[in-house]
C-alpha positions as CSV (number, residue, x, y, z in Angstrom):
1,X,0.0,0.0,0.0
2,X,1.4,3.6,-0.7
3,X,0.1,7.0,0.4
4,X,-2.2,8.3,-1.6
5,X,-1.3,11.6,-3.2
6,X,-1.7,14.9,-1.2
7,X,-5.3,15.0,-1.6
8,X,-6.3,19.3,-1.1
9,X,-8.8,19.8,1.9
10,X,-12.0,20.3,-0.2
11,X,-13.6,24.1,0.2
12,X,-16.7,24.6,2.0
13,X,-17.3,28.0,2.2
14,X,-19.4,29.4,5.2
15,X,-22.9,29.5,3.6
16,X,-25.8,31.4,4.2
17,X,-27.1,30.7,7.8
18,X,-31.0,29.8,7.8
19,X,-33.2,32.2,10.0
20,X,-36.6,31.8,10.8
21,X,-39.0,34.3,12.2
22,X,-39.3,31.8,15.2
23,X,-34.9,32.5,15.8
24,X,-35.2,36.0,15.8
25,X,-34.7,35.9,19.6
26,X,-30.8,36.4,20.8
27,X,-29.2,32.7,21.4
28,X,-29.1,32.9,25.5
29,X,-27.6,29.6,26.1
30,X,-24.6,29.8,23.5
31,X,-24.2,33.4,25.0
32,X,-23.4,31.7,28.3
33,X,-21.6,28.9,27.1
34,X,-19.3,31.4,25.1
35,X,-18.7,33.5,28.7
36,X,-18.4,30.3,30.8
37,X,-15.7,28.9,28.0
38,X,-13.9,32.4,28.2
39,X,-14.6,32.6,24.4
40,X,-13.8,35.4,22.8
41,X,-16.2,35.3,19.3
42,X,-12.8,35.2,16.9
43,X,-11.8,32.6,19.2
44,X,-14.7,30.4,18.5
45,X,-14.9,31.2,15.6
46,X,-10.9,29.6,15.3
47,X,-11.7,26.7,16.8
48,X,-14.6,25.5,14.9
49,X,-12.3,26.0,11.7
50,X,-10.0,24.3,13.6
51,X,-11.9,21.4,14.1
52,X,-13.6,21.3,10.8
53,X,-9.8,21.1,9.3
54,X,-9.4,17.9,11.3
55,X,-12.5,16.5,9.5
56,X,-11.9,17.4,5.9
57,X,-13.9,21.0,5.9
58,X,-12.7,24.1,5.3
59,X,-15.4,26.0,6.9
60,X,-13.9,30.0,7.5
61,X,-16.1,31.0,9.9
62,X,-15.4,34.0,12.0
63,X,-16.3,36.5,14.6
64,X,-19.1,37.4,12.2
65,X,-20.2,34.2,12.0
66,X,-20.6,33.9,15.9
67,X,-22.5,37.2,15.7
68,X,-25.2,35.7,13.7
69,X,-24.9,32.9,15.7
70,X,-26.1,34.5,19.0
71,X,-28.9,36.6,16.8
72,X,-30.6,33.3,16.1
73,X,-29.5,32.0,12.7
74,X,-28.7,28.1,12.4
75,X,-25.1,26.9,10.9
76,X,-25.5,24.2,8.5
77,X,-24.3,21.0,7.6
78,X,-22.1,19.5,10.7
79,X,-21.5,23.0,12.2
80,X,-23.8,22.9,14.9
81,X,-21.7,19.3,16.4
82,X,-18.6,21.1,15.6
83,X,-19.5,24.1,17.8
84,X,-20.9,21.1,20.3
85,X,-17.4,19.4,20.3
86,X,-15.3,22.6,20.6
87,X,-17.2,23.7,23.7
88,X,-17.0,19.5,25.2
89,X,-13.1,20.2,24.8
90,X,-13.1,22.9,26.7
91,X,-15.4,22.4,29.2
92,X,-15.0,19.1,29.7
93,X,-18.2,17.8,29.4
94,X,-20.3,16.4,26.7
95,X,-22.7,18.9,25.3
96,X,-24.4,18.5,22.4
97,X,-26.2,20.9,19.5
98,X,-29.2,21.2,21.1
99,X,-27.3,22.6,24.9
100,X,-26.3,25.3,22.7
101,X,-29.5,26.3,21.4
102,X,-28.5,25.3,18.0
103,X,-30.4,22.4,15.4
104,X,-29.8,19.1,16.2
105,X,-27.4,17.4,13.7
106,X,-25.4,13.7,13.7
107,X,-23.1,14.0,16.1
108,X,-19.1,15.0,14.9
109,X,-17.6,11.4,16.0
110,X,-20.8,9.3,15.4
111,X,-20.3,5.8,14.2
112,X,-16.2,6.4,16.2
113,X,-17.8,5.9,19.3
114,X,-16.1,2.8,21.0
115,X,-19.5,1.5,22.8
116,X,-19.8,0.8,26.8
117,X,-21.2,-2.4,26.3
118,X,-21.8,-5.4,23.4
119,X,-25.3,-4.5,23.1
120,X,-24.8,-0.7,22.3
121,X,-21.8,-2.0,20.0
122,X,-24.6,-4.0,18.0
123,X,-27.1,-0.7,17.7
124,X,-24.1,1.6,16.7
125,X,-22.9,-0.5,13.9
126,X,-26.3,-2.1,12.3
127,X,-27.4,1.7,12.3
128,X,-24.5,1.9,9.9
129,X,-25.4,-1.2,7.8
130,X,-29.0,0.2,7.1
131,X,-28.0,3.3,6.4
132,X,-25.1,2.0,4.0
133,X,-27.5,0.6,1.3
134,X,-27.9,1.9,-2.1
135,X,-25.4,3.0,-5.0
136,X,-25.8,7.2,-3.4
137,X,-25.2,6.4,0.5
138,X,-24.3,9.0,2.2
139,X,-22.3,7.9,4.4
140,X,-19.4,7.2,1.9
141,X,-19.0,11.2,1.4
142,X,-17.9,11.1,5.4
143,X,-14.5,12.6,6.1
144,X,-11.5,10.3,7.5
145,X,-10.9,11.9,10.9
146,X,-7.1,11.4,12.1
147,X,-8.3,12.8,15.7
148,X,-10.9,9.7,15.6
149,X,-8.2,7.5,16.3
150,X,-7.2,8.6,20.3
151,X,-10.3,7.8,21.8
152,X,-10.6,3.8,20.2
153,X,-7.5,3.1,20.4
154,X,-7.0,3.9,23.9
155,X,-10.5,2.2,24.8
156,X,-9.1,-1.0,23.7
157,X,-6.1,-1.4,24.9
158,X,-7.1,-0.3,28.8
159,X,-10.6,-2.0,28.4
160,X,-11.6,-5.0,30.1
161,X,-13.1,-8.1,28.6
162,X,-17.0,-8.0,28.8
163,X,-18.3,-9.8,31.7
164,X,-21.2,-12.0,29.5
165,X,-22.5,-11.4,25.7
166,X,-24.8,-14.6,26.1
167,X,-28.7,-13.8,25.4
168,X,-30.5,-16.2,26.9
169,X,-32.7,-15.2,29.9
170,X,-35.7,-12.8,29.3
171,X,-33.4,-9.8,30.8
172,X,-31.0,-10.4,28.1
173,X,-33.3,-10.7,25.3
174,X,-34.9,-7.6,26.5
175,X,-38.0,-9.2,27.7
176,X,-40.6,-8.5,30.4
177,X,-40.7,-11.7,33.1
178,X,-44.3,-12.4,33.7
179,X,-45.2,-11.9,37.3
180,X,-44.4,-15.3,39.5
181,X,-47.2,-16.9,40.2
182,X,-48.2,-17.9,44.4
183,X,-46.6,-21.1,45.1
184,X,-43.9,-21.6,42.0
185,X,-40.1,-21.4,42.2
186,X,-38.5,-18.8,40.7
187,X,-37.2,-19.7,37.2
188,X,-38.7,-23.4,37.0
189,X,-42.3,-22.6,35.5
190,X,-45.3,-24.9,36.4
191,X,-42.9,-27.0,39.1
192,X,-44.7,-26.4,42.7
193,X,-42.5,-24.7,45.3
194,X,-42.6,-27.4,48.2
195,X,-41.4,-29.9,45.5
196,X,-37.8,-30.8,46.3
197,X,-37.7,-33.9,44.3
198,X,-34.4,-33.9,42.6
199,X,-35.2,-33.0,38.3
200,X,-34.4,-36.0,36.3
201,X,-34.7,-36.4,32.4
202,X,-37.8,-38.1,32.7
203,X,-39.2,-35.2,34.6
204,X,-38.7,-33.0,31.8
205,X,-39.8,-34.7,29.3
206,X,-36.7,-35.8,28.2
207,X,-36.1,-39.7,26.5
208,X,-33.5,-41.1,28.5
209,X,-30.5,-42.9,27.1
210,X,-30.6,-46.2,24.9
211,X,-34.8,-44.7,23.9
212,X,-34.1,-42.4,21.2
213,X,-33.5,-39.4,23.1
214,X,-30.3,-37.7,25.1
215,X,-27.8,-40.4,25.9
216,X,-25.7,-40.8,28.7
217,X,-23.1,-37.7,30.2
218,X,-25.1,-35.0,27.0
219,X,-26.2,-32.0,28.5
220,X,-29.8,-31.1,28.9
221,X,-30.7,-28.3,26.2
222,X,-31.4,-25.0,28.0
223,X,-35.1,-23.9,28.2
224,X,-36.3,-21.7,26.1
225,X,-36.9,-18.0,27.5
226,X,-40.3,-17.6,29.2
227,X,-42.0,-15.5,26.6
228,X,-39.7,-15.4,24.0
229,X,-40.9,-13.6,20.7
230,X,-41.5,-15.6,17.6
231,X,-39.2,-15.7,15.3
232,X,-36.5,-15.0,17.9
233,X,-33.3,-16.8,16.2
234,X,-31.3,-19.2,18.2
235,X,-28.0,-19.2,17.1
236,X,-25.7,-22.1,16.9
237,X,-22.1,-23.0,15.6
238,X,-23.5,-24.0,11.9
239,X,-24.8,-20.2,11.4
240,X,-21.4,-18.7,13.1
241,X,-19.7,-21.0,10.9
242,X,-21.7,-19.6,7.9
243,X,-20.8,-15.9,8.9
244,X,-17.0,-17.3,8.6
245,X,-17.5,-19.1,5.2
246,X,-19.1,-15.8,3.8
247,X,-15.7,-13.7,4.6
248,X,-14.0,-15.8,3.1
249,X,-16.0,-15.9,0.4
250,X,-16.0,-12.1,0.3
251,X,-12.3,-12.1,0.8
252,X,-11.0,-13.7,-1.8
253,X,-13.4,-11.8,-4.5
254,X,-12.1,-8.6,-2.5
255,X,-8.3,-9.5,-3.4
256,X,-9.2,-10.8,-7.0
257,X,-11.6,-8.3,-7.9
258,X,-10.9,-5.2,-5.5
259,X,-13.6,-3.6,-2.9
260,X,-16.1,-1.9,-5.0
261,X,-17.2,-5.7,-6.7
262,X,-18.8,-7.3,-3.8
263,X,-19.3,-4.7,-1.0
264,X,-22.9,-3.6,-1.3
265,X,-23.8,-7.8,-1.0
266,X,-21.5,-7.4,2.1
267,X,-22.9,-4.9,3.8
268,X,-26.6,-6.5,2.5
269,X,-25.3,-10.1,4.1
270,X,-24.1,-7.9,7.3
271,X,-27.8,-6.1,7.5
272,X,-30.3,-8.7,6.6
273,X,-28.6,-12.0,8.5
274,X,-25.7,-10.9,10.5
275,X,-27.8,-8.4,12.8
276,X,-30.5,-10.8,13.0
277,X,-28.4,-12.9,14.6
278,X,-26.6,-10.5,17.0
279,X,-30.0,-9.7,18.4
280,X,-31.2,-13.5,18.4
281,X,-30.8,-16.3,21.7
282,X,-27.1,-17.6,22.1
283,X,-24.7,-19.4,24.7
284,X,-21.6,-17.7,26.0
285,X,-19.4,-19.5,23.8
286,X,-21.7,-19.4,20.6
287,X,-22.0,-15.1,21.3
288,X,-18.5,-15.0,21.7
289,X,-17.9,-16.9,18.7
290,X,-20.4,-15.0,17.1
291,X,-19.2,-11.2,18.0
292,X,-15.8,-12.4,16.6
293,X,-17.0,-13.9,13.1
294,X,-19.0,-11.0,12.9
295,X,-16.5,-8.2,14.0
296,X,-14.5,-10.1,10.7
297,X,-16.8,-9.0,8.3
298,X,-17.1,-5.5,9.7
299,X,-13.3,-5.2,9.4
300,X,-13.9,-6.8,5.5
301,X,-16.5,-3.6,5.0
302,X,-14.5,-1.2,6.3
303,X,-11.3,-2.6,3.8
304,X,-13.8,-2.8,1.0
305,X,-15.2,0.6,1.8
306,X,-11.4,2.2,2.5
307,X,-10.4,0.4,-1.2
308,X,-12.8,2.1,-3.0
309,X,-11.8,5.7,-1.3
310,X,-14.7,6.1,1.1
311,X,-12.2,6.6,4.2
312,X,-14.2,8.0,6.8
313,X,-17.0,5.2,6.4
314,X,-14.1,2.7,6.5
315,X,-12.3,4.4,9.4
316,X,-15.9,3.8,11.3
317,X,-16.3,0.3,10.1
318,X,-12.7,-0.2,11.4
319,X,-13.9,1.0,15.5
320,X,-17.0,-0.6,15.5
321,X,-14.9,-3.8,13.9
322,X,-12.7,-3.5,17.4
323,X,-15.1,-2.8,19.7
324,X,-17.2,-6.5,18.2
325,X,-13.5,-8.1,18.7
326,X,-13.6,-7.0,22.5
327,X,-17.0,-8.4,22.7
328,X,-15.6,-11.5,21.2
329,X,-12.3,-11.3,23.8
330,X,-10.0,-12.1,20.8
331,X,-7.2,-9.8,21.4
332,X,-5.2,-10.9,18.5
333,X,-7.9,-10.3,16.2
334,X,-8.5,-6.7,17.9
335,X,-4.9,-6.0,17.1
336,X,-5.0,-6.8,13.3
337,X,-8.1,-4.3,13.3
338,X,-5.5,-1.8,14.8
339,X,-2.8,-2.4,12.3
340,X,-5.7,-2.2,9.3
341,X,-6.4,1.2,10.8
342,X,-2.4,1.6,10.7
343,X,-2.2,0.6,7.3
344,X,-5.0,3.0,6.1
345,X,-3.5,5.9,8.5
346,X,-0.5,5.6,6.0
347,X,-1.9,5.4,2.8
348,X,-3.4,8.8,3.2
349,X,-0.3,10.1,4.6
350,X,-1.0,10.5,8.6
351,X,2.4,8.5,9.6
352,X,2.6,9.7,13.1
353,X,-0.7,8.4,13.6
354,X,0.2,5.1,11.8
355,X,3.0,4.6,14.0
356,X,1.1,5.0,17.2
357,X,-1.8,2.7,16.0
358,X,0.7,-0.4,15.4
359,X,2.6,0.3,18.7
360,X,-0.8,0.3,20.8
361,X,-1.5,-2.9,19.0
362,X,2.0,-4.2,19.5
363,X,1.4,-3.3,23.5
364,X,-2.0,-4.9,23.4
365,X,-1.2,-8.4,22.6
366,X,2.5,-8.2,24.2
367,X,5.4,-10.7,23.3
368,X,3.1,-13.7,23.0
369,X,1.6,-13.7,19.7
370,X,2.7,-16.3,16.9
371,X,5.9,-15.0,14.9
372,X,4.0,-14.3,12.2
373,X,1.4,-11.6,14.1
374,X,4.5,-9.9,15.3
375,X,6.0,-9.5,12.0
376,X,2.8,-8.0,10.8
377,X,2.7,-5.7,13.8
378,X,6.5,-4.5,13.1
379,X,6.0,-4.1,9.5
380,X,3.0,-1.8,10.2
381,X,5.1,0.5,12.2
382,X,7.7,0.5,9.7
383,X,5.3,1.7,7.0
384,X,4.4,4.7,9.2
385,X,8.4,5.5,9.7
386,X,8.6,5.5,6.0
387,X,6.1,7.7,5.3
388,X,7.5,10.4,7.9
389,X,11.1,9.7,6.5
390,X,12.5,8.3,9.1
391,X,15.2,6.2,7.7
392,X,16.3,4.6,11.4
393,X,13.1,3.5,12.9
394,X,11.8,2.6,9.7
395,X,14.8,0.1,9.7
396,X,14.9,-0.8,13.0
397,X,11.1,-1.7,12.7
398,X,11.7,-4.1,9.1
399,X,14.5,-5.6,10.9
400,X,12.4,-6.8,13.8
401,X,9.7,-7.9,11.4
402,X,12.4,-9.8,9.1
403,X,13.5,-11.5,12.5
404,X,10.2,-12.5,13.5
405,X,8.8,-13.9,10.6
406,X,12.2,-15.9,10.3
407,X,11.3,-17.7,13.4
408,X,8.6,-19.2,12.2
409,X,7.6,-22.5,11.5
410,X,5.7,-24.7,9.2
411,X,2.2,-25.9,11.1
412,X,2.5,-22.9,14.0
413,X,-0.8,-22.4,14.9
414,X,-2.0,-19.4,13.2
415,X,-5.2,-17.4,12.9
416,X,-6.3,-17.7,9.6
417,X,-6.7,-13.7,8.8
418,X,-2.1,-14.3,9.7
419,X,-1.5,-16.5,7.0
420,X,-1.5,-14.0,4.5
421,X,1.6,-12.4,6.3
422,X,4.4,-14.5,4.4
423,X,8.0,-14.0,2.6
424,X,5.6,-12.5,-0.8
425,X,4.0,-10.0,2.4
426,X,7.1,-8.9,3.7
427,X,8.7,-8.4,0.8
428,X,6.4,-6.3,-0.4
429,X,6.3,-4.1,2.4
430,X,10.3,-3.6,2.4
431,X,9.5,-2.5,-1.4
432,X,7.1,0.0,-0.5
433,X,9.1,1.6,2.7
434,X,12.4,1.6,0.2
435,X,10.1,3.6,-2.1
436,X,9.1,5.9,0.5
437,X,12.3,6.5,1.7
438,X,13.5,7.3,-2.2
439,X,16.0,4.0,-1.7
440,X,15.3,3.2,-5.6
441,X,17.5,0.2,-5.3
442,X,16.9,-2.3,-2.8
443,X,12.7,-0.6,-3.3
444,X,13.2,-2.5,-6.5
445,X,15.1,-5.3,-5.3
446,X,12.5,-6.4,-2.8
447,X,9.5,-5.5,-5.5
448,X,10.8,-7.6,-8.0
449,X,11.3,-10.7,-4.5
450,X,7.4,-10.2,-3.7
451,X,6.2,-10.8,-6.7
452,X,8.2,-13.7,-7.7
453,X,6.7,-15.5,-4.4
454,X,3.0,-13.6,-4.6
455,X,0.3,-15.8,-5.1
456,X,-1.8,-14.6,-8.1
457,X,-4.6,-14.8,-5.8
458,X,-3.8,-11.7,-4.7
459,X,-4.4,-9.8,-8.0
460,X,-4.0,-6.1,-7.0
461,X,-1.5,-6.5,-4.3
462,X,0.4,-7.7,-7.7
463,X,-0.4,-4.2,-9.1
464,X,0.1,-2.2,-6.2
465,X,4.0,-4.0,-6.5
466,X,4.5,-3.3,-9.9
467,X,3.8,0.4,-9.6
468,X,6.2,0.1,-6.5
469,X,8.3,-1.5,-8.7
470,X,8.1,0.4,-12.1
471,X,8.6,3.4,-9.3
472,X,11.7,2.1,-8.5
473,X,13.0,1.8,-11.9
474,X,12.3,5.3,-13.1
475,X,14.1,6.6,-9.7
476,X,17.0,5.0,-11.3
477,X,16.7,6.4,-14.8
478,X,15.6,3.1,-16.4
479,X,12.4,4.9,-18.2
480,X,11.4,2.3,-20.7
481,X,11.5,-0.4,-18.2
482,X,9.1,1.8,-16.2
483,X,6.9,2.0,-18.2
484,X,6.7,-1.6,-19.4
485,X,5.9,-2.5,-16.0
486,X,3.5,0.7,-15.6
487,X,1.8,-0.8,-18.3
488,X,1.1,-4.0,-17.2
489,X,0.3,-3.0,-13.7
490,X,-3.0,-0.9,-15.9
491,X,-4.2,-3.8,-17.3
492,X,-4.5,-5.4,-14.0
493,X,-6.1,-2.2,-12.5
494,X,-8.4,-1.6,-15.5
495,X,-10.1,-5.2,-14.5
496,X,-10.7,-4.1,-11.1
497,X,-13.4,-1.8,-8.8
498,X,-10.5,-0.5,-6.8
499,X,-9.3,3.2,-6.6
500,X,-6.4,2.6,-4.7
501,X,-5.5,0.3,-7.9
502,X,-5.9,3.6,-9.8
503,X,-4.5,6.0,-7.3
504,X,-1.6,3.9,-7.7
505,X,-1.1,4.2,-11.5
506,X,-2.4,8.1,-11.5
507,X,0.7,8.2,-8.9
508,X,3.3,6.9,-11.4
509,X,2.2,9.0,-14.0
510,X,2.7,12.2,-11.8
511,X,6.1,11.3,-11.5
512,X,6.9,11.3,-15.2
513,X,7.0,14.6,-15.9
514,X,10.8,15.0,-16.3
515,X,10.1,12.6,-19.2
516,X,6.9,13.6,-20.9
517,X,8.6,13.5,-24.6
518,X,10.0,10.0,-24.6
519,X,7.8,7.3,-26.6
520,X,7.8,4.9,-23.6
521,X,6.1,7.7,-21.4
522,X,3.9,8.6,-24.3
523,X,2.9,4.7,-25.0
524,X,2.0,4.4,-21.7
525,X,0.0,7.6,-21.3
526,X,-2.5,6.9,-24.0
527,X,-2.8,2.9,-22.6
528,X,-4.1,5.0,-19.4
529,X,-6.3,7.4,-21.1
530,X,-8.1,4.7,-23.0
531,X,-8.8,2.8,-20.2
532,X,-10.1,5.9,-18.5
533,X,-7.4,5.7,-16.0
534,X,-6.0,9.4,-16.3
């Protein structure tokens, strides 16, 4: 993966405000606020710019602005929960739109929100499924949010497991218990209190062994909820299974085919039968199960979502993904999530961030993770060196990720989502941190390593190393060999629904400038313009 160009802040000028005759009255609570924060109105006004920089906005308010603020008019768009969140900084508590006597809006961090418990996790995050449907959603115009990261991050590596995810008594499934009736124990309907008789199969209608029925040392299925709705789904290990099969399924077209072939059937299968299943009846070990499988696939959207450049939905995908994995109290698995938010931190150029996203992870598993896991973790640090230039750490990092991976060996006992993370992987990462780094030589050395072991499986991690590659080549002058590769890299890209496929190639031909008059630079350019590439 490479940064992505320098992508300019998009403009959104500070419109006209909307006032009603029903505003015409002077804002009294944001006049308070603004003297209890020791605002001055230029100050604000700062501030909300400020903040709106952090998510993608160039908004340009000032004192003005707050002027016609206190007079009653109503910002647009995400202003109000951008006011909201300037005053919850400096307040330090949570206020929202509304405590400021301003329109209610979505709040600025919603769908970042690292949830207090597994059932709030599940409401956040299939509120994001429904509402990404369609070919127009919305949600994919969100802004990637670099300060988004802290908050997550930090939850998850001081959190604590969740004490119990099971849904099986009427408490759990969020269901009124009828009123005991005089004379019945608690929990054993229909069985008279002064009966102490001990409760055999037989007693419950259960066949015993050797008739058909349970046999001898099985368990006794639990009883079903008092009251249970119909239609209630009880989950078992065939559906989490299921869930399992389908990301793989959805993987391997992902890495074939890139994100933008299969991710609205994703996030369909994720709406329509993974939700139903979060909110069905389970065991401990089935929810568990089950919050991890799931959390999978919500990792899968947001990496479908991130590959076809819809970065703040994919940054949210990527939380919610972590907070499921804490549910699930896979910590491994809650690290990867980490190092994909690493990994997408450095494509868009925030290294520092990068950096601190694979070192949390690193701290969060500790020094017992298969050799493998740990190489991924150290690579994922080294790409964020890379992108901030530094040589040292960036070395120091691949070093302890070539070290790592060395100690491997054949049957460890990996996670599946590890395996990927072989000699093609790492490879391929030295390629792209020599590349970073402008170190045009062993960039192409290791390019040239990855893709002689890559699996063609992995069709636009091919691509992505023949840019890195062809990159290489032209840092060292070799312009018709650049091109060559260039153009073979396009085809591959052309057949896919990936922009970071494209971003790739639109990078390389940025960098030919120097050699716009040459017939390999001019060959190439047309091969891209005809397949609507550049």
């Amino acid at each position: 993966m490479s940064p992505g160009p320098t992508r300019p802040v998009p403009h959104q000028p500070a419109q006209p405000e909307v006032r009603s005759q029903a505003d015409r009255s002077q804002n009294a609570r944001l006049a308070a606020l603004i003297e209890e924060a020791g605002f001055s109105h230029a100050g604000l006004a700062r501030r909300v710019d400020q903040l709106g920089l952090e998510h993608g906005l160039d908004l340009r308010y000032d004192k003005t602005s707050v002027t016609r603020w206190l007079r009653g008019q109503q910002p647009r768009g995400a202003t109000p929960a951008l006011i909201a969140e300037v005053f919850t900084r400096r307040l330090g508590r949570r206020l929202s739109a509304q405590d400021l006597g301003l329109d209610a809006c979505a709040p600025v961090y919603a769908g970042l929100e690292f949830a207090e418990t597994p059932a709030e996790a599940v409401d956040i995050v299939s509120s994001m499924w429904r509402k990404d449907t369609g070919a127009h959603s919305e949600l994919r115009r969100i802004a990637f949010t670099p300060a988004g990261l802290v908050v997550p991050s930090r939850d998850w590596l001081i959190g604590r497991t969740d004490d119990r995810v099971a849904r099986e008594t009427p408490q759990e499934l969020g269901i009124a218990a009828p009123p005991l009736r005089p004379g019945l124990r608690p929990g054993l309907p229909g069985i008279p209190a002064q009966s102490r008789r001990p409760l055999t199969p037989g007693a419950l209608g259960v066949q015993p062994a050797g008739s058909g029925g349970i046999g001898h040392g099985e368990a006794l299925p639990a009883p079903a909820p008092a009251h249970a709705p119909r239609g209630l789904q009880r989950v078992g290990r065939g559906d989490v299974a299921a869930v399992r099969a389908v990301g793989d399924l959805f993987r391997s077209l992902d890495n074939a085919y890139g994100g933008g072939h299969a991710r609205q059937a994703l996030i369909r299968y994720l709406e329509s039968e993974a939700e139903p299943m979060l909110r069905g009846r389970y065991s401990e070990p089935i929810g568990r199960s089950l919050f991890g499988a799931v959390a999978d696939l919500t990792r899968l959207a947001g990496w479908t979502s991130y590959d076809i450049g819809a970065h703040g939905l994919a940054q949210r995908y990527f939380v919610q993904s972590l907070r499921l994995a804490q549910a699930a109290n896979d910590r491994l698995y809650g690290a990867y999530i980490l190092v994909t938010m690493s990994r997408q931190a450095v494509y868009l150029g925030h290294g520092r961030e990068a950096v601190q996203l694979a070192r949390v992870a690193q701290q969060g598993i500790g020094s017992a993770a298969p050799s493998p896991v740990q190489a991924l973790m150290h690579a994922a640090e080294a790409r964020g060196h890379g992108v901030i230039g530094d040589a040292r750490s960036c070395t120091t990092s691949l070093v302890r990720a070539e070290r790592a991976l060395q100690t491997a060996r054949p049957g460890d006992d990996l996670p599946p989502w590890a395996r990927f993370f072989d000699e093609a992987q790492l490879a391929d990462e030295f390629g792209h941190c020599y590349r970073d780094l402008q170190q045009w030589r062993p960039c192409a050395q290791h390019a040239e390593r990855s893709l002689r072991l890559r699996a063609v499986g992995y069709a636009r991690s091919r691509v992505f190393c023949r840019i890195v590659l062809a990159t290489a080549r032209l840092g060292m002058g070799e312009v018709d060999e650049a091109c060559t590769g260039a153009t073979e890299a396009l085809r591959g890209a052309a057949e896919m629904r990936s922009l970071r496929a494209v971003e790739y190639v639109r990078e390389f031909s940025r960098r030919l400038g120097p050699y716009r008059g040459t017939t390999a630079v001019r060959s190439f350019e047309e091969a891209a313009h005809a397949a609507g590439v550049i």
